[in-house]
C-alpha positions in Angstrom: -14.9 -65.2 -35.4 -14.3 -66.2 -31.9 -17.2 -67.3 -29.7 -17.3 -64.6 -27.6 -17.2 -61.7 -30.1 -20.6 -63.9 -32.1 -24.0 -62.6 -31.8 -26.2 -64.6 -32.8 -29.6 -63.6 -33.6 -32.8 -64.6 -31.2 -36.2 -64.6 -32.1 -39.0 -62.9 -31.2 -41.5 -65.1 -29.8 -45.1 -65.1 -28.2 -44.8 -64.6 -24.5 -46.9 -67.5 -24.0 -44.2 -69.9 -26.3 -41.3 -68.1 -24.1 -43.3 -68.8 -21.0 -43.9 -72.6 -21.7 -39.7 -72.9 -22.7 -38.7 -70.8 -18.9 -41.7 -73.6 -17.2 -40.1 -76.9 -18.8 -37.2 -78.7 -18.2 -34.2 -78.0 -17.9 -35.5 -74.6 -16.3 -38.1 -75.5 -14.7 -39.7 -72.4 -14.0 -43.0 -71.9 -12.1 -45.3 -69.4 -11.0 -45.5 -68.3 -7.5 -47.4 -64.6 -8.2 -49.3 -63.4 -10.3 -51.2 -59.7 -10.6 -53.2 -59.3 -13.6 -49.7 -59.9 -16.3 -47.3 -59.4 -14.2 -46.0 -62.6 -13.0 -43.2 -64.0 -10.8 -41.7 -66.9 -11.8 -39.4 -69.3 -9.5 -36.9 -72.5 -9.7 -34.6 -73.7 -7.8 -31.2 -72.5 -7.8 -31.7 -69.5 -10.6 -33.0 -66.3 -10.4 -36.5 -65.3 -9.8 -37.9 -63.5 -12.6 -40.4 -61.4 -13.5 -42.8 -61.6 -16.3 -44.8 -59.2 -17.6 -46.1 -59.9 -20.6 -49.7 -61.1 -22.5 -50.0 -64.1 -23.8 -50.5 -62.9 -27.1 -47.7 -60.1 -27.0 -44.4 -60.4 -29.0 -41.6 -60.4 -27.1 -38.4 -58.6 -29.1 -35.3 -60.9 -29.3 -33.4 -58.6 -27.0 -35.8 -59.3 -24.4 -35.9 -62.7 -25.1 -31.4 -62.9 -25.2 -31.9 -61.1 -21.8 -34.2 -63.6 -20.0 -32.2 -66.5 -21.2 -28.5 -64.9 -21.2 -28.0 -62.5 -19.2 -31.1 -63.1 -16.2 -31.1 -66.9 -16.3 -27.0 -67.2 -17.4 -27.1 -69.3 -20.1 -24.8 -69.7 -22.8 -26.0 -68.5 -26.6 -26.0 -72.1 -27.9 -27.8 -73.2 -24.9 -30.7 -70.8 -25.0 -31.2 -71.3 -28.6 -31.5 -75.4 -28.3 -34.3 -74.2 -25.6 -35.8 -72.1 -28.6 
């Protein structure tokens, strides 16, 4: 199956093990707002994004495919190494 007809399946992750893979390298997200869990996280030369889950929360593997594919603009095998 070609690469670009694969879909590969992410996990779901705690929002605090997602946060700590968008803050280290080669991301290298930070946080520049925060209001209660609603975050805003910055680096340079992506997209900012915003973050709103607990630390404890699950994130779905949608959400997780969509912060690292199609926000971010990874590829699939990239984002999974990051995983």
């Amino acid at each position: 199956m070609p690469a670009s007809i694969r879909v590969t399946q992410f996990p779901s992750i705690k929002a605090s093990a997602l946060l700590a893979v968008l803050s280290r390298e080669p991301l290298g997200y930070s946080e520049v707002r925060r209001k209660g869990s609603h975050r805003v996280l910055r680096a340079a030369g992506r997209p900012d994004l915003r973050f709103s889950y607990h630390a404890g929360a699950t994130v779905p593997p949608g959400v997780v495919r969509q912060y690292l594919i199609k926000i971010i603009g990874l590829d699939e095998d990239e984002a999974l190494r990051l995983l």
